[in-house]
C-alpha positions as CSV (number, residue, x, y, z in Angstrom):
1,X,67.7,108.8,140.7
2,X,64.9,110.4,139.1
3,X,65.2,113.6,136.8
4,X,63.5,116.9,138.0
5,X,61.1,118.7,135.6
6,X,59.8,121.7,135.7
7,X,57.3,122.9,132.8
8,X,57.3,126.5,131.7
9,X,54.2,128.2,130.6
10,X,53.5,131.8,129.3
11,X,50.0,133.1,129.7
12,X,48.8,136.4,127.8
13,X,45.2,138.8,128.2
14,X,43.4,136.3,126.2
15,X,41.1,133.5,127.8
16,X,43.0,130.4,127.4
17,X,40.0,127.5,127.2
18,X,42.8,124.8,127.5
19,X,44.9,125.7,130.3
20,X,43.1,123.6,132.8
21,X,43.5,120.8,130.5
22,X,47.4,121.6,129.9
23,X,47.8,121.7,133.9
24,X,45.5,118.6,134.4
25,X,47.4,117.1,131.6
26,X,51.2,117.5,133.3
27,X,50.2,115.8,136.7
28,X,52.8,112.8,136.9
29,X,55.6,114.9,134.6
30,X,56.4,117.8,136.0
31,X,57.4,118.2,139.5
32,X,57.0,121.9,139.0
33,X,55.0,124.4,137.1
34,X,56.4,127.7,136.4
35,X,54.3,130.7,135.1
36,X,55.0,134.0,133.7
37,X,51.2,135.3,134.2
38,X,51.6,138.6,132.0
39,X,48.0,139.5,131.8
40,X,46.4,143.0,133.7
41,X,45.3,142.4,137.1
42,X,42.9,140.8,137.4
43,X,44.4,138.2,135.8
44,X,42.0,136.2,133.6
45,X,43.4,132.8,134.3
46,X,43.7,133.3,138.7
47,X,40.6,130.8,139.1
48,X,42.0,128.0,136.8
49,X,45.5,128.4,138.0
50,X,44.6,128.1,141.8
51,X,42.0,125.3,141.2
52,X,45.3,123.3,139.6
53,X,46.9,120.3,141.5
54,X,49.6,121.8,141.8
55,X,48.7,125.0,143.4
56,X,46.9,122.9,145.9
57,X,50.5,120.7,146.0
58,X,52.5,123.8,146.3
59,X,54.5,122.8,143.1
60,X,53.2,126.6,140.8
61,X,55.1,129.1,141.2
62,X,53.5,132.7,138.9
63,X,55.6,136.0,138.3
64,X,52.9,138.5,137.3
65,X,55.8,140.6,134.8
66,X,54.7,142.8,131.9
67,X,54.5,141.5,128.6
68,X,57.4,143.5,126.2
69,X,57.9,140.2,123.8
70,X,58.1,136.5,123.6
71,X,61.9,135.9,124.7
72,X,62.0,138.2,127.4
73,X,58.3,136.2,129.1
74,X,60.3,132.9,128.8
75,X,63.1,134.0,130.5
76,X,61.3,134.8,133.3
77,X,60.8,131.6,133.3
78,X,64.2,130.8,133.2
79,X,65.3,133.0,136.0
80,X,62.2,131.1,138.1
81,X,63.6,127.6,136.8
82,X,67.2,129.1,138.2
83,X,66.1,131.1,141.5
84,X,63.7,127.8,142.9
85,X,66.4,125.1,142.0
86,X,64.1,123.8,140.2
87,X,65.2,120.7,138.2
88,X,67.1,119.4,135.4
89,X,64.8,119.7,132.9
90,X,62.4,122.5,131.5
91,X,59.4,121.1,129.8
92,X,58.0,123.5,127.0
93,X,54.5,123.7,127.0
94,X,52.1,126.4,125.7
95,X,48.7,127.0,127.1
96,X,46.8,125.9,123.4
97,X,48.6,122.2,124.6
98,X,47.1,118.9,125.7
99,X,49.7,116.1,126.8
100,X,48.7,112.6,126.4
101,X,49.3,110.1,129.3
102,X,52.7,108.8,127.3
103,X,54.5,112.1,128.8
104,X,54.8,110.7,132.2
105,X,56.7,107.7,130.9
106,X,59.1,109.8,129.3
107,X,59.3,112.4,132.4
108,X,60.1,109.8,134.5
109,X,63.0,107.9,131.9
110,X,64.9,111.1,131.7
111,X,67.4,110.3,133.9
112,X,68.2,107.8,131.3
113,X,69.1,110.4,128.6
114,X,73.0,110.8,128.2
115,X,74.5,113.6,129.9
116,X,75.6,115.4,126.0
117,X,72.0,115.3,125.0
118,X,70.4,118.4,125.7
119,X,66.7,118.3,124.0
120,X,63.8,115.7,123.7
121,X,61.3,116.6,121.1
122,X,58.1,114.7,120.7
123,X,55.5,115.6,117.8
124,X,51.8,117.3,117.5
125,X,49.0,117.4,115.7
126,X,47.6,121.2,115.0
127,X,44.0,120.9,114.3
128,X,42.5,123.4,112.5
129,X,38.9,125.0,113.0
130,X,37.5,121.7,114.3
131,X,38.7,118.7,116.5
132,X,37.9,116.2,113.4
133,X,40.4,118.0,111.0
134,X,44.3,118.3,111.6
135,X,46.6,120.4,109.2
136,X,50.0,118.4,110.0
137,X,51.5,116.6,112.5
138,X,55.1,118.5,113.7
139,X,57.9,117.9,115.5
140,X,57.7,120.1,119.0
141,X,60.0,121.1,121.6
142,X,59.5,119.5,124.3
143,X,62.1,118.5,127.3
144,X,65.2,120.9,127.3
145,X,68.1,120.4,129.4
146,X,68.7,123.5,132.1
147,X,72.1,124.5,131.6
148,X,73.6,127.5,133.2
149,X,73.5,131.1,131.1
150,X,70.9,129.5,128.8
151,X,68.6,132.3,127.5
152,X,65.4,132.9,124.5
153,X,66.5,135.2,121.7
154,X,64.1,136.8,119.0
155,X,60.3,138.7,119.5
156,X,58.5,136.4,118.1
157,X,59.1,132.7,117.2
158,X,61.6,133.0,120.1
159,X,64.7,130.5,119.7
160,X,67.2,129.2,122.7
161,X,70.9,130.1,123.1
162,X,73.0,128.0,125.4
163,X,72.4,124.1,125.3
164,X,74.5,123.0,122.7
165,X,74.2,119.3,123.3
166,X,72.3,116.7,120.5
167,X,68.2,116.7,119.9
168,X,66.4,113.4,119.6
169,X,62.6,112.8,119.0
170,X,60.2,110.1,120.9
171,X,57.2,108.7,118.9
172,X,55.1,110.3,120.7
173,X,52.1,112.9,119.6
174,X,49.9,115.6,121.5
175,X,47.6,117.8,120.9
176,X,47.9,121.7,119.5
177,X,44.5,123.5,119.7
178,X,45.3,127.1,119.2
179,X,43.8,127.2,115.6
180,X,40.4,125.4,116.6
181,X,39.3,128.4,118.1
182,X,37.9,131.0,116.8
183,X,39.2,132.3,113.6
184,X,39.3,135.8,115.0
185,X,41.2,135.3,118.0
186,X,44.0,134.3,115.1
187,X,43.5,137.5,113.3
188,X,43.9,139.1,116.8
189,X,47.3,137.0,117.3
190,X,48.9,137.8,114.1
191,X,48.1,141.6,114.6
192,X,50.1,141.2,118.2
193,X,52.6,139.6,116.0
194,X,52.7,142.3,113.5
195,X,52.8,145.0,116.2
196,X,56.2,143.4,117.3
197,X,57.6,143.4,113.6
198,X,57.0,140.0,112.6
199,X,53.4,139.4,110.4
200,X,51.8,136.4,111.0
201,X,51.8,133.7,108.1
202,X,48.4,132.2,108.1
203,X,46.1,135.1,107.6
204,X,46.7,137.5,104.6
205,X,47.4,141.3,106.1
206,X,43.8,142.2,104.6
207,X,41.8,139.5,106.5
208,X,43.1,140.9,109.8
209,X,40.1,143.7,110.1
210,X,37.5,141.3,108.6
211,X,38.1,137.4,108.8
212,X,35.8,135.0,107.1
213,X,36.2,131.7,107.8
214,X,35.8,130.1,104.1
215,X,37.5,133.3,102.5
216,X,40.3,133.7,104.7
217,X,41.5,130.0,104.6
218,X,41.3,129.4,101.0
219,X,44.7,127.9,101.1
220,X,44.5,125.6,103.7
221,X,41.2,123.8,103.1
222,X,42.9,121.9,100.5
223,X,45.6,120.8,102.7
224,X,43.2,119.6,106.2
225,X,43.6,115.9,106.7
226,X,40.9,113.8,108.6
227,X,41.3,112.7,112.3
228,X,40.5,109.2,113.4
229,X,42.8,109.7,116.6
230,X,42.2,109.8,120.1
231,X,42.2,113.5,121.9
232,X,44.1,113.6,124.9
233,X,42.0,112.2,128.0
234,X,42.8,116.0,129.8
235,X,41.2,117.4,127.2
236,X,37.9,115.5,126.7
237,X,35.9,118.0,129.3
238,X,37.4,121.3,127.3
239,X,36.3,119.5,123.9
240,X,33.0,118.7,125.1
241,X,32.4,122.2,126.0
242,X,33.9,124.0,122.5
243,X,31.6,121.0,120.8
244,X,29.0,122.9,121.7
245,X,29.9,126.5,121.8
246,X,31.1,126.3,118.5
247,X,28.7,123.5,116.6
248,X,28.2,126.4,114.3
249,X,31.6,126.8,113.3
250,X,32.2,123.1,113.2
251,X,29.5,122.7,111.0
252,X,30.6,125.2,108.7
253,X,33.8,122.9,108.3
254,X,32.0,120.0,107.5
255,X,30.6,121.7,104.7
256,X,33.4,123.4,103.6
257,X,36.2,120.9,103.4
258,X,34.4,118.4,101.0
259,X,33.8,121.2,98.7
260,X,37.0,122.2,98.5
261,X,38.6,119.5,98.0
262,X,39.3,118.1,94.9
263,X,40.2,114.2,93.9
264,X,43.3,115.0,93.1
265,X,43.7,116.9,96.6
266,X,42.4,113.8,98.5
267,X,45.0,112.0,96.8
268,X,47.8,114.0,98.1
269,X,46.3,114.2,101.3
270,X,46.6,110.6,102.1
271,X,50.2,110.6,100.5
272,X,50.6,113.2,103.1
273,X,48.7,111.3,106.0
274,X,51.5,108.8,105.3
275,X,54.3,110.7,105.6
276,X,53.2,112.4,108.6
277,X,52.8,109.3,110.3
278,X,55.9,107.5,109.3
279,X,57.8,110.5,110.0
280,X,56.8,110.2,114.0
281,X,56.1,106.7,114.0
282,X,60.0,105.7,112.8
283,X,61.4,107.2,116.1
284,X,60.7,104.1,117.6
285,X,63.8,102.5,115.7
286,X,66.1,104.9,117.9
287,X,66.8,102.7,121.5
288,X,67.2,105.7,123.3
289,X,63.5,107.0,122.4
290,X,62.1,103.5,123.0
291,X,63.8,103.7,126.7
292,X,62.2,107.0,127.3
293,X,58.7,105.1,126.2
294,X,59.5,102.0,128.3
């Protein structure tokens, strides 16, 4: 028998240019999608949430509470996941997300997972200020098993208390798209993040008020790695439509990256390419995350 999913999403003030993708992107995972809408009425993300498949299924389910931190929105979640009887599984997904088509193989193997495993990671690329320039590829939560009492701890950064079972990872990869945009929805982030006592890491505290784009990222240009990947196919529309809304901002990449770069940095890059890619691409030696891929 099947394993139920449910994904769990978050959504804040801000315009979230991906979240149709996300939802569009889920169809054939999750039987469910749960949201803690926390935004002021009216809620910025309404339209795209009732244009979904699954409102028009009558598989979303929104709670419109307050925001007070990160924890306490997710278990909102939670208590959702727990009032509806909603499934097994909780899929973690964030509204910067884009699943490839992979995910649906693995939603549907789950039931396959051994009963002391309680998490299923997968991996993701975060590009950064453009869709041709990735800054590392990650391991991500992804499928966490619902166990009873299980709750989010901590403001920001939020980690989970209760499933105690083993983690594995899949070789698969999607896509993270929260730092393509622009750079001063970041600065606006890491200020919401400093408000609840925990400073962002990316921008330095005096770039906040005034973000450049070349200035403020001195430390990563050196770092940004070429994509020759495939986006997700959800996210194609989305990407065609930030092409163009930010060509100016993209451009500005293009120019900036080769001049920061040195020989020697290009050189550690692609030792760093490597790595990245072995270190997701090896999970295919486990047999339980090639079932999950079958």
């Amino acid at each position: 028998m099947l394993s139920r999913v449910a994904a769990h999403l978050i959504l804040g003030p801000r315009e979230e240019p991906f979240l149709a993708a996300l939802l569009e992107s889920l169809r054939g995972s999750a039987g469910m999608v749960l949201v803690n809408d926390n935004s002021p009425d009216p809620s910025p993300h309404a339209q795209v949430l009732a244009k979904s498949a699954f409102a028009a299924e009558e598989r979303l389910a929104v709670d419109r509470t307050p925001f007070t931190d990160f924890s306490t929105a997710r278990n909102v979640c939670i208590a959702m996941h727990e009032r509806l009887d909603a499934g097994e599984w909780m899929l973690f997904v964030d509204a910067d997300e884009v699943h490839a088509p992979p995910l649906s193989r693995i939603a549907s193997n789950m039931h396959r997972v051994p009963h002391g495993v309680d998490y299923v990671d997968g991996y993701t690329w975060h590009f950064f200020q453009s869709f041709d320039w990735y800054r590392s590829i990650e391991r991500a939560k992804m499928f966490i098993r619902a166990r009873p009492g299980m709750r989010w701890e901590g403001i920001v950064h939020e980690k989970l208390r209760g499933p105690t079972g083993s983690r594995i990872a899949v070789p698969y990869v999607f896509g993270h798209y929260g730092w393509v945009l622009p750079i001063e929805r970041q600065a606006a982030k890491e200020r919401l993040y400093a408000s609840l006592g925990r400073p962002g890491k990316m921008l330095p505290p005096e770039e906040l008020d005034a973000p450049d784009l070349e200035r403020s990222f001195r430390d990563e240009w050196h770092t940004v790695l070429r994509f020759r990947g495939s986006h997700p196919p959800a996210a194609q529309p989305a990407i065609a439509a930030l092409r163009e809304k930010l060509a100016q901002q993209f451009a500005e990449v293009e120019r900036i990256v080769p001049a920061q770069q040195s020989p020697a940095d290009r050189v550690r890059n692609a030792m760093m390419r490597a790595n990245y890619e072995q270190r997701w691409r090896l999970r295919a030696l486990n047999p339980l995350a090639r079932q999950l891929l079958a």
